[in-house]
N, C-alpha and C positions, 0 to 999 in steps of 0.2 A: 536663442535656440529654444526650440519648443520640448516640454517636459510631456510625457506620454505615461501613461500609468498602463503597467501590464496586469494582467487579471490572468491568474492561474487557475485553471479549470481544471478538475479531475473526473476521471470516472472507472468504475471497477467493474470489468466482467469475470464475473464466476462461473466456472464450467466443470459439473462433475462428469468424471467417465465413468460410465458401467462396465463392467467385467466384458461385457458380451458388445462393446464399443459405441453402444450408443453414448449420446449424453444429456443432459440437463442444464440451463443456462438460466443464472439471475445476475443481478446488477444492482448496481449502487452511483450514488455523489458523494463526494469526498469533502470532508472538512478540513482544511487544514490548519494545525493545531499551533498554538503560541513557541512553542518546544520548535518544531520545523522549521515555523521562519525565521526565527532568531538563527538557526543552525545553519539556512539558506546564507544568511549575511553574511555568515562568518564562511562559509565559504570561499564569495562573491569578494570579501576582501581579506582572503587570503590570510584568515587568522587559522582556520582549519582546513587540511588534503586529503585526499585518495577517498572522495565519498562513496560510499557501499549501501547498496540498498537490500531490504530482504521482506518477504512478502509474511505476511501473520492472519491469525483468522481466528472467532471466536465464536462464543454463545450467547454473548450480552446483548441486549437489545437497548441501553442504555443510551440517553441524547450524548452527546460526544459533549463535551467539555473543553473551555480551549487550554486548559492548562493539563490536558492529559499525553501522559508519557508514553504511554502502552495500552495496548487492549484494556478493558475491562474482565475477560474472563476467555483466555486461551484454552481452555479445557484439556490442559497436558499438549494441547499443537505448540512443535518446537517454530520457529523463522525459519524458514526456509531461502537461502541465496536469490538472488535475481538472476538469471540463467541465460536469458534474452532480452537484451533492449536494443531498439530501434527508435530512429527518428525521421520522420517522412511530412512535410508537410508542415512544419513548427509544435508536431505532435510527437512527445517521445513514450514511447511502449516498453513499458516493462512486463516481463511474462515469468513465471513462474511455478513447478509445481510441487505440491507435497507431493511425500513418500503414500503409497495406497492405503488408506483409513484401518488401524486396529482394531476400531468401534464406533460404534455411529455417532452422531453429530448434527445437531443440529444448527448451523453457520447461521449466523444472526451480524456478523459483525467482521470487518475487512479491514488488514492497515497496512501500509508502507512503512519500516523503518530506517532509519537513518544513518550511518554511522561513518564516523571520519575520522582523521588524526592529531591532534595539536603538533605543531615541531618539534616538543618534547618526547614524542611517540605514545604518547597518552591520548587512548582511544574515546568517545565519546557516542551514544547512541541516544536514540531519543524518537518518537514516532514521530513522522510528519505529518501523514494525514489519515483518516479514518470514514467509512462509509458504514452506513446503516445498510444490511445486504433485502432489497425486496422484491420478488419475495424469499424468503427463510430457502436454504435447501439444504437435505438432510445429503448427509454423505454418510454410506453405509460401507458394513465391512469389504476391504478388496477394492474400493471405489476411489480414484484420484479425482483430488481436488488443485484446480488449476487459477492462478488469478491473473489476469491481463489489466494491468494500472495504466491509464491513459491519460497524460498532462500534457494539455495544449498552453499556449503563452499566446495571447492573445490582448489589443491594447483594450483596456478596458470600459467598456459600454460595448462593446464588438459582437 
């Protein structure tokens, strides 16, 4: 039997809305962190269930680390729930948006979080992967900030 390595490719589009409905679009590549895959496995063999995803966003412009949990600097943004996923193609979409900005922000930095059950009912979270956002986009007061996370599975060299 031939052994095939898949290659998780991510990517992040950011899209603020203007009050008046225009909007503004950056993007990112995603890193995925030590925390995630370990979390993947245990999925995959069924040591942890019910995974939940929630989308995060920050200010840090910080290289990602692979042994990072969570953003670097959320600037008071709560996670927000994954609201839409889809899968089309072996590419699955998760979409999501905050509540309309309090205060401005300058978004430097994008993550997926993680979170699932053990069968003891002891929940567990942890970031899976993270994107340097570029370029920067400020989201001002009244303005929604939207993130669309895009992971393809692909064999890898593909």
């Amino acid at each position: 039997m031939a052994h095939e390595a898949l290659a998780i490719r991510g990517h992040v589009l950011l899209e603020v809305t203007h009050p008046d409905g225009s909007t503004e679009r950056a993007e990112g590549h995603n890193s995925v962190v030590d925390g995630g895959r370990q979390m993947v496995a245990q999925l995959l063999a069924g040591l942890l269930q019910s995974p939940r995803f929630a989308i995060t966003a920050g200010i840090s412009a910080e290289e990602t680390l692979p042994d990072l949990t969570k953003l670097f600097d959320p600037d008071g943004l709560e996670p927000v729930p994954v609201a839409d996923v889809t899968i089309k193609d072996g590419i699955l979409r998760l979409r999501a948006s905050f509540p309309p900005a309090d205060r401005e922000r300058l978004i430097k930095e994008a993550g997926l979080l993680l979170t699932a059950t053990h069968p003891d009912t002891t929940e567990v979270s942890t970031l899976y992967n993270r994107a340097l956002v570029k370029p920067h986009v400020t989201v001002r007061v009244k303005e929604t900030l939207t993130l669309t996370w895009q992971l393809s599975f692909a064999p890898q060299g593909a």
